[in-house]
C-alpha positions in Angstrom: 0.0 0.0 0.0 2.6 2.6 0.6 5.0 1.5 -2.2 1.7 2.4 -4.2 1.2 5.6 -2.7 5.1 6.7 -3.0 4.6 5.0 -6.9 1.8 7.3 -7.4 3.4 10.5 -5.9 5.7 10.3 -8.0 3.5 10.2 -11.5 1.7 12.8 -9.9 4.5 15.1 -9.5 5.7 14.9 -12.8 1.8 14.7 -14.3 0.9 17.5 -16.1 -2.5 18.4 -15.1 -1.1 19.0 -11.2 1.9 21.3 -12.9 -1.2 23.6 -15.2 -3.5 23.2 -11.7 -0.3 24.8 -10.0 0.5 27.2 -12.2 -3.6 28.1 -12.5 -3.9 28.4 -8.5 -0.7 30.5 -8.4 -2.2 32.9 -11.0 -5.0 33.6 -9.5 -3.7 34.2 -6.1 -1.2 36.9 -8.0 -4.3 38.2 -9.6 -6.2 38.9 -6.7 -3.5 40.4 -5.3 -2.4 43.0 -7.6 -6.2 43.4 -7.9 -6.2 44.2 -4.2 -3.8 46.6 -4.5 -4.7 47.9 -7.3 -8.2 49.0 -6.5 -7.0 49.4 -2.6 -9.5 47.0 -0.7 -10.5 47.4 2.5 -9.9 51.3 2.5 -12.2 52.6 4.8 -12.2 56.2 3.3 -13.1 54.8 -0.3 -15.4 52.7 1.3 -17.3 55.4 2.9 -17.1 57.6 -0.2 -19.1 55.1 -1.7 -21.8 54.8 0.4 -21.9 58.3 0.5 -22.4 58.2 -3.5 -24.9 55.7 -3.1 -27.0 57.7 -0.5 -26.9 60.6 -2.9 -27.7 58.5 -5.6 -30.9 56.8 -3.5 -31.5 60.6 -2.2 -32.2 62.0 -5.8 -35.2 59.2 -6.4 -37.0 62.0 -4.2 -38.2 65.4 -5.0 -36.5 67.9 -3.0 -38.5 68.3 0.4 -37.9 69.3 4.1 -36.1 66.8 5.8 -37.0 68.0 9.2 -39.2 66.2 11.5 -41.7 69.0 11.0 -41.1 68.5 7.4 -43.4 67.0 4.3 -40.5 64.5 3.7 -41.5 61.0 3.9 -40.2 59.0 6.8 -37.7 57.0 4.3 -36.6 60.2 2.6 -35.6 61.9 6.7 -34.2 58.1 7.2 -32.1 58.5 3.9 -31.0 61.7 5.4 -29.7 60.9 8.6 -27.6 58.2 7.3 -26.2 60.1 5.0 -25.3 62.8 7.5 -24.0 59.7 9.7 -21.3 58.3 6.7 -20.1 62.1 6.6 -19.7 62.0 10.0 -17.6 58.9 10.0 -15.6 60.1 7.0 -14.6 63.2 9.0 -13.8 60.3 12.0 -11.7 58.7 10.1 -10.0 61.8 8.9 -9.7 63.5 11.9 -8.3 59.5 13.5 -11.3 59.7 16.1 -11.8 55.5 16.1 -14.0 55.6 19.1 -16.2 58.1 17.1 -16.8 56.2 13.9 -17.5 53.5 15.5 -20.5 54.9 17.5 -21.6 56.5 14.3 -21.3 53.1 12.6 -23.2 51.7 15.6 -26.2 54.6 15.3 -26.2 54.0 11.6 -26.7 50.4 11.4 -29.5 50.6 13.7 -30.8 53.6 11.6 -30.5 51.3 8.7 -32.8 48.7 10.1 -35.7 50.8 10.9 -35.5 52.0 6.9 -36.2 48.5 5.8 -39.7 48.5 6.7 -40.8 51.6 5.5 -43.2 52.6 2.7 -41.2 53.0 -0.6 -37.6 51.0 0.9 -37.8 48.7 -2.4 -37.1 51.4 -4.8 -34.2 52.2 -3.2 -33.2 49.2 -1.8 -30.5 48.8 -4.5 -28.5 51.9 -3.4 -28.3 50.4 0.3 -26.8 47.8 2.2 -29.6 44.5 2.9 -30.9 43.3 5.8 -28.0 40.7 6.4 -25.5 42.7 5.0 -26.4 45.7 7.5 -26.8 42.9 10.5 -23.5 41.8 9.5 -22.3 45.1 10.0 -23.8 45.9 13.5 -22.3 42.7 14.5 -18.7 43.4 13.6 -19.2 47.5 14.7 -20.4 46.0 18.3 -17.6 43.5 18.6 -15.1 46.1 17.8 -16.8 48.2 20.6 -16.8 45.6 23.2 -13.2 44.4 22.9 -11.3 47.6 21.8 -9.2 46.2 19.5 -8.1 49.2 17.1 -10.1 49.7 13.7 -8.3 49.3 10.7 -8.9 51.9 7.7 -6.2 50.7 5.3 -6.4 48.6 2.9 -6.3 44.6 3.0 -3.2 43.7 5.3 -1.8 40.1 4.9 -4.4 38.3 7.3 -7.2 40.1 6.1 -6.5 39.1 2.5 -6.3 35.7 3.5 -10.1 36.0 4.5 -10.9 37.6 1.3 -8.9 35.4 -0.2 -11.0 32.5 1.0 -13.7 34.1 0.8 -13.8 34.4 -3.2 -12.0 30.8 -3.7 -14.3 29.3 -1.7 -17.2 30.0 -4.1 -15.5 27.9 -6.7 -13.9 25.4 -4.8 -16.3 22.6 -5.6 -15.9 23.3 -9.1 -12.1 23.5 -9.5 -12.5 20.2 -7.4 -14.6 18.4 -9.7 -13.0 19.7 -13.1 -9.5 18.1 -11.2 -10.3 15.2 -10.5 -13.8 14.0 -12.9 -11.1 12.3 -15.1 -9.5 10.3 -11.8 -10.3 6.5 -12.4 -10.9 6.9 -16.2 -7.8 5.7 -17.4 -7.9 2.7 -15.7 -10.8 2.0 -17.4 -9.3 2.7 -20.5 -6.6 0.6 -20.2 -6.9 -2.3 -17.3 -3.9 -3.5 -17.9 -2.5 -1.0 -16.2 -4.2 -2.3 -13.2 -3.8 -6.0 -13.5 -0.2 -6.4 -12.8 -0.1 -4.5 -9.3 0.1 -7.0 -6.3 -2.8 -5.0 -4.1 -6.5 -5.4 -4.1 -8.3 -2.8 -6.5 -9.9 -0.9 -3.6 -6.5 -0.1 -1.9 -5.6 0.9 -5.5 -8.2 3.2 -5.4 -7.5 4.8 -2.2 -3.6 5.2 -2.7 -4.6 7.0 -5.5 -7.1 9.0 -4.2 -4.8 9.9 -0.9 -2.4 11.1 -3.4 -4.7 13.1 -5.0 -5.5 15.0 -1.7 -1.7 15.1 -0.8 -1.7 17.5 -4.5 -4.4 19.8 -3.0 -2.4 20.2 0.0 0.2 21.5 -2.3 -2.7 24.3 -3.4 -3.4 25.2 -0.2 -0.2 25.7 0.7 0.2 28.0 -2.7 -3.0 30.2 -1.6 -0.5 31.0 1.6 3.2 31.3 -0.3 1.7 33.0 -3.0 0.1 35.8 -0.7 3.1 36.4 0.9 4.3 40.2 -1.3 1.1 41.7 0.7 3.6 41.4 3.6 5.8 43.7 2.0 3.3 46.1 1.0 0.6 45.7 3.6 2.4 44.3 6.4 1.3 40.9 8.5 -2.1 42.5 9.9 -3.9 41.4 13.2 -5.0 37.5 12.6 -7.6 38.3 16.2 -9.4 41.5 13.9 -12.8 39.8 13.5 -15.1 39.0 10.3 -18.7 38.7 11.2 -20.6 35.3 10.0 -23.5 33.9 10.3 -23.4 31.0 12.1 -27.0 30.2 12.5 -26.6 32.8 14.4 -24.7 36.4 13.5 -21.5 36.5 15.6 -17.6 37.9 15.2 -15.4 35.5 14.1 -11.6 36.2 14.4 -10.0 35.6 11.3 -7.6 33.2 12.2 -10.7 31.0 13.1 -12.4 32.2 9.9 -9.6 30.8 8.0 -9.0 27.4 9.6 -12.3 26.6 9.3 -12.2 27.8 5.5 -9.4 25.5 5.0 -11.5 22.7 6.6 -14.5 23.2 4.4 -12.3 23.3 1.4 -10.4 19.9 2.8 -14.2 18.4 3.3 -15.3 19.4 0.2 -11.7 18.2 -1.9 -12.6 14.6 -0.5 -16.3 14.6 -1.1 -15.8 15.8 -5.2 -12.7 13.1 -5.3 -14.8 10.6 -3.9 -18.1 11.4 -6.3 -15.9 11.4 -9.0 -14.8 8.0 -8.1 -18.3 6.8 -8.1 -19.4 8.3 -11.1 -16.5 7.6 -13.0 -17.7 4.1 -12.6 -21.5 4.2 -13.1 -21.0 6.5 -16.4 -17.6 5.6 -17.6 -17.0 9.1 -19.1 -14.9 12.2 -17.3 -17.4 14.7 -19.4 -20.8 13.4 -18.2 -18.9 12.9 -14.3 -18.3 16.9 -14.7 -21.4 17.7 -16.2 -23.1 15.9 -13.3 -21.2 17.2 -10.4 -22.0 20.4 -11.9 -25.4 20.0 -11.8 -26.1 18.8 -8.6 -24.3 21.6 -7.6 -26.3 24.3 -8.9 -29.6 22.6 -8.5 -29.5 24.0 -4.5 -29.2 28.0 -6.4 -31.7 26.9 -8.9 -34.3 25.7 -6.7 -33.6 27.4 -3.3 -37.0 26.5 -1.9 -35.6 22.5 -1.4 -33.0 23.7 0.4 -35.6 24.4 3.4 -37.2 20.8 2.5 -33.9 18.9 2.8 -31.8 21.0 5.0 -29.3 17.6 4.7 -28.5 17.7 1.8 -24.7 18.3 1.3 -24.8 20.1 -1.8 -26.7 22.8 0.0 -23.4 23.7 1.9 -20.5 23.4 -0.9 -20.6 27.4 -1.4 -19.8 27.5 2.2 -18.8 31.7 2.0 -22.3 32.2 1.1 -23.8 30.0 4.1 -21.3 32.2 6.2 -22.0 36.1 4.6 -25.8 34.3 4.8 -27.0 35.0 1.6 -29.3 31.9 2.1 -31.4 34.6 4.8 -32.2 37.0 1.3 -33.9 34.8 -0.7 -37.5 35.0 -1.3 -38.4 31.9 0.7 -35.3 32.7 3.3 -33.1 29.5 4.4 -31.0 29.3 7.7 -28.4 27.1 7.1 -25.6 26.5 9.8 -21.8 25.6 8.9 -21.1 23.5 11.7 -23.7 21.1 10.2 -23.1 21.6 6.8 -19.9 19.7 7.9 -21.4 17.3 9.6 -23.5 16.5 6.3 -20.4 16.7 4.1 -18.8 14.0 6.6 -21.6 11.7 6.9 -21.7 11.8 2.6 -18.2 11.0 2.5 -18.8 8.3 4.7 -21.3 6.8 2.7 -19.7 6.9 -0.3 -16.3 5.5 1.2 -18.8 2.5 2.4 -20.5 2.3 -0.8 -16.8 2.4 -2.7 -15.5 -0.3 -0.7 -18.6 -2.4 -0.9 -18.3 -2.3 -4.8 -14.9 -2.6 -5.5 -14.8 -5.5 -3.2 -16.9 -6.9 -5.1 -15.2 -7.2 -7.9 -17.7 -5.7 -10.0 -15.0 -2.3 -11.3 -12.9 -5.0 -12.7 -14.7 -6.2 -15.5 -16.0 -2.2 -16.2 
């Protein structure tokens, strides 16, 4: 078993798929850097310049009335107002380097943001403004930073931080870069059995040498997203790995992004093993890498495309593969909202790949891949 494993380490070393997915992972991490940079992420000052914009933007919808509370301004329009009066307020905070200030006006303005969302006439603007999770996510994190003191940043995205952006955007596509690696895995065995029939092992520990050296390769990509990441360092320093990102949880709660990060590296280690491991299985019910792909694709997608089953099997693993979405809870905005949790979105994902390791072992014991 191990003399298989070293065997197949070393093919896979010199394969060239691994080498293009290396040089593919690589490239986008330099992207997304120099596109951080670039367009200055994380700046607190353009941020706040651009919900300014979008205030005045959402402001100009009306006619122009009194905005006092003796006014004929509608309650939305005075809302509108106010907020907008609050992100000048925090721009001059940040400015003037008054942290404790912005972040009461931050504070004040979330919560004025919440009583907007029920007023009369909120859906014709609601596309200049934050949404309802977005702006809960935002009181969360404000709050946090209140209750522990630990200093606001207003530069752009230090080391740390990117590394939570980073995982952030990856971790939308994971599944897919998963199953377009590895929907070709047993395939050539198939193809050519006498490849096979000379090793001195059973098939099935054939099968999982190969698919533990598999994971051993996306090791080497998670190790890239880190290496690669490194020149923010040098422009951006190292960052606080305790400043928190807020999540939802099943609950909305500050994360610290050194906790946000491990358990995006565990979701993405989950979800490498559950696309090798349906990959394995459907290599061998449809004996074609395309149809595997196309497949996994679409059982991926079915969750965004019907969003209502999501509520009517909650268990279903698929529902959790776009883990950043579960955690920025997206799910909460849909028409027919969904709470989903992480912690047992794992648990799902675990219990599938313990299924399908059962079910892969059962067949291939069998002897039934053999005379695929």
């Amino acid at each position: 078993m191990w003399k298989m494993l070293r065997t197949f380490l070393i093919l896979e070393k010199s394969n060239k798929k691994n080498i293009f997915a290396c040089i593919i992972v690589a490239l986008f991490v330099f992207g997304l850097v120099l596109f951080v940079k670039t367009e200055d992420l994380g700046n607190s000052v353009i941020e706040k310049s651009g919900e300014y914009q979008s205030l005045s933007s959402a402001l100009n919808r009306f006619q122009n009335v009194d905005a006092t509370d003796s006014g004929n301004g509608s309650d939305l329009y005075k809302n509108l107002v106010l907020q907008q009066q609050f992100v000048a307020k925090q721009r001059m905070a940040l400015t003037m380097n008054l942290p404790e200030l912005f972040l009461d006006t931050a504070i004040d303005l979330a919560n004025l943001r919440a009583q907007s969302f029920d007023m009369e006439g909120f859906d014709d603007v609601a596309i200049y403004l934050p949404s309802k999770v977005e702006n809960q996510l935002d009181s969360v994190f404000y709050q946090y930073m209140k209750e522990t003191g630990i200093l606001l940043t207003i530069d752009s995205l230090s080391f740390f931080q990117f590394l939570a952006y980073l995982f952030g955007v990856l971790g939308s596509v994971w599944f897919i870069f998963m199953c377009i690696y590895s929907c070709g895995i047993m395939i050539e065995e198939f193809q050519h059995t006498s490849l096979i029939k000379g090793y001195p092992i059973a098939f099935d520990k054939y099968v999982v040498a190969k698919c533990t050296s598999s994971m051993l390769i996306v090791g080497v990509f998670l190790l890239e997203l880190f290496v690669c990441s490194l020149p923010l360092v040098y422009f951006k320093g190292l960052g606080n790995p305790s400043y928190p990102i807020a999540i939802f949880n099943g609950i909305f709660e500050a994360y610290p992004i050194y906790k946000y990060i491990g358990l995006s590296i565990l979701y993405m280690i989950s979800i490498a093993i559950f696309a090798i491991l349906l990959s394995v299985i459907l290599n061998v019910l449809l004996k074609n890498m395309y149809l595997t792909l196309f497949l996994e694709l679409l059982l991926f997608i079915f969750p965004m495309l019907f969003p209502n089953m999501m509520n009517l099997v909650p268990y279903n693993p698929f529902n959790y593969l776009n883990f950043p979405n579960i955690l920025n809870g997206q799910t909460l905005d849909l028409e027919n909202p969904v709470i989903l949790n992480s912690t047992y979105g794992l648990l799902y994902i675990w219990m599938s790949i313990a299924i399908m390791v059962i079910s892969v072992k059962l067949f291939l014991t069998t002897g039934k891949l053999k005379r695929v």
